[in-house]
MDTraj code that builds the backbone (N, CA, C; nanometers):
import mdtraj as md
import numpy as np

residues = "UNK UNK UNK UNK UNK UNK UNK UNK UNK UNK UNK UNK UNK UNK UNK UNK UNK UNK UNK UNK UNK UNK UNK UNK UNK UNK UNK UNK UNK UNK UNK UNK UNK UNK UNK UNK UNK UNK UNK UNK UNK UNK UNK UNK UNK UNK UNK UNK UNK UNK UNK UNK UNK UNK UNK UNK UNK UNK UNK UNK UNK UNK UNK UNK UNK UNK UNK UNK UNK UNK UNK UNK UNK UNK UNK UNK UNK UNK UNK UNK UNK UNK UNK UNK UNK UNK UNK UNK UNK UNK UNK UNK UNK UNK UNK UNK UNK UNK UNK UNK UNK UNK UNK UNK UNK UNK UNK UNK UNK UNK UNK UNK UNK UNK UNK UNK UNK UNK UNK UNK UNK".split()
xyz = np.array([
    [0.0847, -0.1189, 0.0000],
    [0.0000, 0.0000, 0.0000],
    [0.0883, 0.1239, 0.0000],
    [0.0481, 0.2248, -0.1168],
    [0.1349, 0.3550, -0.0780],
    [0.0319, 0.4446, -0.0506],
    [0.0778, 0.5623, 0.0152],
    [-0.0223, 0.6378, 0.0616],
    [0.0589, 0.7868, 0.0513],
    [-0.0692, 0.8758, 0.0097],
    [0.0054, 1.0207, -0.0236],
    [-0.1042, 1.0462, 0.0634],
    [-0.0133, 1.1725, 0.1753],
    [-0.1218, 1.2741, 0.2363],
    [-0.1021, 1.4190, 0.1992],
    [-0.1987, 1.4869, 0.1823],
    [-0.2280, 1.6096, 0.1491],
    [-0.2980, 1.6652, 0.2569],
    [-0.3143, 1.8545, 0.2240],
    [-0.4671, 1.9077, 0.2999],
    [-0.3477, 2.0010, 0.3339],
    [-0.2573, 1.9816, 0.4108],
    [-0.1472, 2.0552, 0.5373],
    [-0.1673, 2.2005, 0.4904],
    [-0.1666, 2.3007, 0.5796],
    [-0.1260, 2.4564, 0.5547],
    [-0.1137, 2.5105, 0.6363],
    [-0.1241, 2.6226, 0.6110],
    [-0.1314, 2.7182, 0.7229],
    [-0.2683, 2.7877, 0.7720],
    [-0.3088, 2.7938, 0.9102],
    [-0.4449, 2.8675, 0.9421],
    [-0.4394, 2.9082, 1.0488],
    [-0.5393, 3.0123, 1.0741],
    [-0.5309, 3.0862, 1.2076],
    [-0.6321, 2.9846, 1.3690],
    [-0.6005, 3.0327, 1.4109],
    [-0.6310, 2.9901, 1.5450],
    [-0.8128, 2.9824, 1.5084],
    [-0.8623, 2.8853, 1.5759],
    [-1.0103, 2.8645, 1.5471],
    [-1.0528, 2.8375, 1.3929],
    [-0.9641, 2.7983, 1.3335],
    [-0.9630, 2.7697, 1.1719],
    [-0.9925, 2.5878, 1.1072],
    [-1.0665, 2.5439, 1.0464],
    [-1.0576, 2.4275, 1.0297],
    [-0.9330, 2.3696, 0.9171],
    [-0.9502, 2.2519, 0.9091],
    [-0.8393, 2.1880, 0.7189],
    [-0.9085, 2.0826, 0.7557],
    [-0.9209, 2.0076, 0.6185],
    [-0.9253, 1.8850, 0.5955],
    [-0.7750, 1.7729, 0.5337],
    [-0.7661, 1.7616, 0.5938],
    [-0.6694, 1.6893, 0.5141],
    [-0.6979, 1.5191, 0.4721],
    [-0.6156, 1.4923, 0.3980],
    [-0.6932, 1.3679, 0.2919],
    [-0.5930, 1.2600, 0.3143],
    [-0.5867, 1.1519, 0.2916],
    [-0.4886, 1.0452, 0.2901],
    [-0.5118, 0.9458, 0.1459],
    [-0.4309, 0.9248, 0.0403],
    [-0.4868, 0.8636, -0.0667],
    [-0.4114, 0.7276, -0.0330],
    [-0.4690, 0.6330, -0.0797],
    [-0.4239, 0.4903, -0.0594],
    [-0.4154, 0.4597, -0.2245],
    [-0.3266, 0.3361, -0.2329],
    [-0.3061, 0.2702, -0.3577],
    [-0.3565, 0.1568, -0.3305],
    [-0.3621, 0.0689, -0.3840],
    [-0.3978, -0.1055, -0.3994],
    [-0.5689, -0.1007, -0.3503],
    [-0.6123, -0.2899, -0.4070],
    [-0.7519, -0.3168, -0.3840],
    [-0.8137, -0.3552, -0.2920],
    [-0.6949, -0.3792, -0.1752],
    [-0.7265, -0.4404, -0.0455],
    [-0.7765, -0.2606, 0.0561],
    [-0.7940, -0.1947, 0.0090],
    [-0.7720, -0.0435, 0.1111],
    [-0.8884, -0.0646, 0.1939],
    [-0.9750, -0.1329, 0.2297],
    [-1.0978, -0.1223, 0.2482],
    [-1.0400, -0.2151, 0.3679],
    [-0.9672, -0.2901, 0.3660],
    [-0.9193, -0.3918, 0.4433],
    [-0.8537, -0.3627, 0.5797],
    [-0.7727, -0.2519, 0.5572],
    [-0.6851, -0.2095, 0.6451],
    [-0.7239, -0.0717, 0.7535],
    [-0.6735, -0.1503, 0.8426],
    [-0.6921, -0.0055, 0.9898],
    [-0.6368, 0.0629, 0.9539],
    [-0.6750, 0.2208, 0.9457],
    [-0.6104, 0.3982, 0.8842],
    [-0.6064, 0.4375, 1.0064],
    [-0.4523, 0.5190, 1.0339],
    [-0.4281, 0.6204, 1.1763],
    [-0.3780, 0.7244, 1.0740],
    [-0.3959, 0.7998, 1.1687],
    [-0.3250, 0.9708, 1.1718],
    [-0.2724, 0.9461, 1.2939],
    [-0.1129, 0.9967, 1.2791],
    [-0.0391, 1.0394, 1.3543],
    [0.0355, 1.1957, 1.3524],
    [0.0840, 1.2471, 1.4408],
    [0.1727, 1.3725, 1.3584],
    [0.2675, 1.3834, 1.5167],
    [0.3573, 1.4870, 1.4656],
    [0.5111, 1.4928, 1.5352],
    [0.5421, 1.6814, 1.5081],
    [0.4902, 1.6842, 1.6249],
    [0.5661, 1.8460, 1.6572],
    [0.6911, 1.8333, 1.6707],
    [0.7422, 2.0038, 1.6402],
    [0.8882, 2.0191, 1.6435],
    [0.9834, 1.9564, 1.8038],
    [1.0256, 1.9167, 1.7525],
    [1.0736, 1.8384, 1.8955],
    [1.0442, 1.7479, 1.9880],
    [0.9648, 1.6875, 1.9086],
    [0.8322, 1.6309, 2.0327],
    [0.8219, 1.4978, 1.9262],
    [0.8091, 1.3640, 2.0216],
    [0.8071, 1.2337, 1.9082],
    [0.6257, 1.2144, 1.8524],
    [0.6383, 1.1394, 1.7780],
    [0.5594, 1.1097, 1.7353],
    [0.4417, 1.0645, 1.8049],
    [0.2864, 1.1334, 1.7532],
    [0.1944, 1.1204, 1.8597],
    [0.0789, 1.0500, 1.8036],
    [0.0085, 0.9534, 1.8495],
    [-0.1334, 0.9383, 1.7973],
    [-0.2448, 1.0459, 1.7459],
    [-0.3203, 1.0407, 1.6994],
    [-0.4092, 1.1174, 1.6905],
    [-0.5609, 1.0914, 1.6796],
    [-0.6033, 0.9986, 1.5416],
    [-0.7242, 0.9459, 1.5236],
    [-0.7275, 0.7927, 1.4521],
    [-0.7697, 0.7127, 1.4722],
    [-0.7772, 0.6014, 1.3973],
    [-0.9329, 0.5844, 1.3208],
    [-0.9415, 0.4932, 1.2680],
    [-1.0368, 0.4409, 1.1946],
    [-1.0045, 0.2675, 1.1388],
    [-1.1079, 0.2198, 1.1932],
    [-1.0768, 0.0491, 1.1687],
    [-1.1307, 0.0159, 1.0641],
    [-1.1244, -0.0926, 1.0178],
    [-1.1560, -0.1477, 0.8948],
    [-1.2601, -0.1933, 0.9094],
    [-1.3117, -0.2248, 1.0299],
    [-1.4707, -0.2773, 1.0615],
    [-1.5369, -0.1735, 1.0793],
    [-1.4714, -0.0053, 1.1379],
    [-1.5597, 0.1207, 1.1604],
    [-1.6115, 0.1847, 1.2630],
    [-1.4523, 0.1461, 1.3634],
    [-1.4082, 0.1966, 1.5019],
    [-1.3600, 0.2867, 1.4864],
    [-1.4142, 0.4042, 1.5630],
    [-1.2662, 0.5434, 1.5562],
    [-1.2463, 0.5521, 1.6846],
    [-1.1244, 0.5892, 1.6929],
    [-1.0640, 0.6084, 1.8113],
    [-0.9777, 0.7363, 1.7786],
    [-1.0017, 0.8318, 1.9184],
    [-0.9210, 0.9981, 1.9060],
    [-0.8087, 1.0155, 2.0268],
    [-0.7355, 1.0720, 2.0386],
    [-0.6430, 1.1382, 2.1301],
    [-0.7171, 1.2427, 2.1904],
    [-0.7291, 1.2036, 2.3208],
    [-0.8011, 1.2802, 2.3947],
    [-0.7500, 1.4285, 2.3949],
    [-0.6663, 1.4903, 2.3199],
    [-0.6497, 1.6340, 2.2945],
    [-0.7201, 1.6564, 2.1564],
    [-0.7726, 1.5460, 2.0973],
    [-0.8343, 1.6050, 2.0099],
    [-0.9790, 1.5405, 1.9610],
    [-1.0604, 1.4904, 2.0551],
    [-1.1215, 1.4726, 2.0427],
    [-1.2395, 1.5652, 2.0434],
    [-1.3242, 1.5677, 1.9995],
    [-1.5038, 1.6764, 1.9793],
    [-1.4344, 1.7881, 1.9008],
    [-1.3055, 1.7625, 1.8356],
    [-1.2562, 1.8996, 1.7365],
    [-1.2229, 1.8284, 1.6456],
    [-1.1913, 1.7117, 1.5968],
    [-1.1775, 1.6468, 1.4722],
    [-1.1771, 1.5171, 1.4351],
    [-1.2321, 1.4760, 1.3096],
    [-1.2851, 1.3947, 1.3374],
    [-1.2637, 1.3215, 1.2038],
    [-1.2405, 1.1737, 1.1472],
    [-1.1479, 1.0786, 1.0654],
    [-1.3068, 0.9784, 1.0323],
    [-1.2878, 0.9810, 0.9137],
    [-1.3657, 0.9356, 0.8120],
    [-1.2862, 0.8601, 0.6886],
    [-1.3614, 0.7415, 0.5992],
    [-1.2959, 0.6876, 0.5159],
    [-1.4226, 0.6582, 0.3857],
    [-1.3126, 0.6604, 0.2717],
    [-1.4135, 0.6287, 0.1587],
    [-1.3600, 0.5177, 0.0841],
    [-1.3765, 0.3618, 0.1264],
    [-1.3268, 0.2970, 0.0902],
    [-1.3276, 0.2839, -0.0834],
    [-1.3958, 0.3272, -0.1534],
    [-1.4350, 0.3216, -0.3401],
    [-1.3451, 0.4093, -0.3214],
    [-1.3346, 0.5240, -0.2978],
    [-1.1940, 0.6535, -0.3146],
    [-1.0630, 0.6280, -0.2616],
    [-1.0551, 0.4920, -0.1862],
    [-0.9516, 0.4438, -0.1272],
    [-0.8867, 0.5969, -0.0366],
    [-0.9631, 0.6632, 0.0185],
    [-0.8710, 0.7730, 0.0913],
    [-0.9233, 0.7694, 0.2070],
    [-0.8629, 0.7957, 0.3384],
    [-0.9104, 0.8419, 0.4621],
    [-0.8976, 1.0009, 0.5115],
    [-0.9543, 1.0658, 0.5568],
    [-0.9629, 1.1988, 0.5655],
    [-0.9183, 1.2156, 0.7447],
    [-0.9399, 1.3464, 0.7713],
    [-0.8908, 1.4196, 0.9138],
    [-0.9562, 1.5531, 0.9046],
    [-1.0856, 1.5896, 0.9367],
    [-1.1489, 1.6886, 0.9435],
    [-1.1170, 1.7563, 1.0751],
    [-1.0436, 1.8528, 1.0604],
    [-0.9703, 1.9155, 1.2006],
    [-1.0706, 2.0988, 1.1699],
    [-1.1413, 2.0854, 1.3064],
    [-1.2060, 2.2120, 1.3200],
    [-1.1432, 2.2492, 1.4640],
    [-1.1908, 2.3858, 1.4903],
    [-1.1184, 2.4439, 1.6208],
    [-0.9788, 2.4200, 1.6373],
    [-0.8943, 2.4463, 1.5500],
    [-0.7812, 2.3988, 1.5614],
    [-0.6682, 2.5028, 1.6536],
    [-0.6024, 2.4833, 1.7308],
    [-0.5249, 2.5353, 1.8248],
    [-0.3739, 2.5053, 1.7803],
    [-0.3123, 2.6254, 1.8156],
    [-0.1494, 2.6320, 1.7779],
    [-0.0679, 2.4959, 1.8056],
    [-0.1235, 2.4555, 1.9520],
    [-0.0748, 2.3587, 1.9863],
    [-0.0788, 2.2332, 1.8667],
    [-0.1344, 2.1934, 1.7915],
    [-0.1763, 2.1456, 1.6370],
    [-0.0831, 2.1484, 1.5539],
    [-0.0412, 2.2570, 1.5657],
    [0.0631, 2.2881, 1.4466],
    [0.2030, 2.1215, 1.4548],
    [0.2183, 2.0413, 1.3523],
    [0.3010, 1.9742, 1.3277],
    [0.2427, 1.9025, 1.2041],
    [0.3592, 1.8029, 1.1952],
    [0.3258, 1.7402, 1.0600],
    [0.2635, 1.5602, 1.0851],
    [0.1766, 1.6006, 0.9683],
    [0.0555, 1.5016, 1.0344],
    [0.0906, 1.3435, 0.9169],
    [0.1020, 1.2709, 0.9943],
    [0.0963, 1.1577, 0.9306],
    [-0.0145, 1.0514, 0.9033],
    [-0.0453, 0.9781, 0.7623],
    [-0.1537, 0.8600, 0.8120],
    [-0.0778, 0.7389, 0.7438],
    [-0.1179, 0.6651, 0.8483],
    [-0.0556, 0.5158, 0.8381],
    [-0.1519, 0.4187, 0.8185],
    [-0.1655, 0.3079, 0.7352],
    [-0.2064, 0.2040, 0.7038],
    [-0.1765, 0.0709, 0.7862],
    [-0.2018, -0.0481, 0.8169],
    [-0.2150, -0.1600, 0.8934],
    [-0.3210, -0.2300, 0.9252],
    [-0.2427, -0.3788, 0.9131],
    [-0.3766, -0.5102, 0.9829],
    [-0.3394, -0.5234, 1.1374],
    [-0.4265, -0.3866, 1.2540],
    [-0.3018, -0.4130, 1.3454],
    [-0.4569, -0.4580, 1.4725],
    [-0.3241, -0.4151, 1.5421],
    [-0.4385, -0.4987, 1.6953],
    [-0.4727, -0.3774, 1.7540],
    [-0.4093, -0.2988, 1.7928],
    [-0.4127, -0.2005, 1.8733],
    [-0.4114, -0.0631, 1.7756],
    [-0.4777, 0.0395, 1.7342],
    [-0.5140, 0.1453, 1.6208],
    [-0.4213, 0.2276, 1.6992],
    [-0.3923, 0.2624, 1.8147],
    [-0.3072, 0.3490, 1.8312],
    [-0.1621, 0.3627, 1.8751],
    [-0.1170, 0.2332, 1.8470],
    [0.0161, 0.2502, 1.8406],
    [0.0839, 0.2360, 1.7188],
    [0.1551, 0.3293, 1.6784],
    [0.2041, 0.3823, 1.5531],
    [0.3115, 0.2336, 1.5436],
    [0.3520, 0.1778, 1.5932],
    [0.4741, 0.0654, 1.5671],
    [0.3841, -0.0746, 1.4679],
    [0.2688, -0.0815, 1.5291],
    [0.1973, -0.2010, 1.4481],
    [0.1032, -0.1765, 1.3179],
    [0.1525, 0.0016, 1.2393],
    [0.1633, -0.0293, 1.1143],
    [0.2163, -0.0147, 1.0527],
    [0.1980, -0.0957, 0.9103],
    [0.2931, -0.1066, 0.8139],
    [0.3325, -0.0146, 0.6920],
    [0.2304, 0.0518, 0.6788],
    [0.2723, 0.2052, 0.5554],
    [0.2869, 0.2933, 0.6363],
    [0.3335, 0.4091, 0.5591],
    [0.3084, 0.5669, 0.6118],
    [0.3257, 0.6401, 0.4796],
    [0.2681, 0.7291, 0.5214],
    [0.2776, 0.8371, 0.3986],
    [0.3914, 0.9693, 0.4323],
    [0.4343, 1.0544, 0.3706],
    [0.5099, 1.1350, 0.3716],
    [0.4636, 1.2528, 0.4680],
    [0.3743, 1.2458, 0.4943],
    [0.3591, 1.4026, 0.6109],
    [0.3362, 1.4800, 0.5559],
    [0.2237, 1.5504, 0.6087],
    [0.1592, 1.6779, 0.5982],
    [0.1779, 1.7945, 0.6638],
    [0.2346, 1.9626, 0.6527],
    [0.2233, 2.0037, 0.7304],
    [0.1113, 2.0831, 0.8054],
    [0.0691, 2.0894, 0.9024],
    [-0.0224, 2.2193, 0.9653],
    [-0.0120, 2.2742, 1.0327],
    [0.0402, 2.3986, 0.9758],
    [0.0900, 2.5287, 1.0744],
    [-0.0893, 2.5985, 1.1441],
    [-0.0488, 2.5988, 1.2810],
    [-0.1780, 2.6949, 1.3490],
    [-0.1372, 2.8276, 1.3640],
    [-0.1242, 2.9264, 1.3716],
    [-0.1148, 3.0613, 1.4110],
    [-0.2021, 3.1422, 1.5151],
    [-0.0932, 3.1858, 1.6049],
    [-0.2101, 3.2548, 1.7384],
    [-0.2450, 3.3803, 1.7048],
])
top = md.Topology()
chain = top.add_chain()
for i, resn in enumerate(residues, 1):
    res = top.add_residue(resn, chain, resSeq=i)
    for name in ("N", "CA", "C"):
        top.add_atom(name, md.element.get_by_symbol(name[0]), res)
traj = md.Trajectory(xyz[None], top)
């Protein structure tokens, strides 16, 4: 599976983005989708999952502000980020996997290149 993410920019404080995750291959429908992302200095963090059966699971800093959806025929998973806070600002990753646990970034197997999203106060 390769996966390109898009959406990343720049926005002001209380600003939404969507950002998109495109998947390749016919199995996409198959596989658990995370968003992860990694502020400057700071390791890599969970964020939202989405299971292949149609579990989401959020990081309790961002939960009731954004929210991860999938279109398996479009093979893409999305990250609808509203109310977004500076604290936000990093580069957002989504990862692909047949895993056990949706939020630990080690048990999957793609990633895509990173997105950035700058917040501004």
């Amino acid at each position: 599976v390769q996966l390109q993410a898009s959406g990343g920019g720049l926005v002001q404080a209380g600003g939404s983005l969507r950002l998109s995750c495109a998947g390749s291959g016919r199995t996409f429908g198959r596989y658990d989708m995370g968003w992860f992302r990694q502020a400057p200095g700071k390791e890599r963090e969970f964020v939202a999952a989405h299971s292949w059966s149609g579990i989401t699971r959020y990081a309790d800093s961002v939960k009731d502000r954004f929210t991860i959806s999938r279109d398996n025929v479009k093979n893409t998973v999305y990250l609808q980020m509203n109310s977004l806070k500076p604290k936000d600002t990093a580069v957002y990753y989504c990862a692909a996997g047949q895993v056990r646990h949706t939020t630990l970034e080690h048990e999957y197997d793609y990633w895509g290149q990173g997105t950035l999203v700058t917040v501004s106060s």
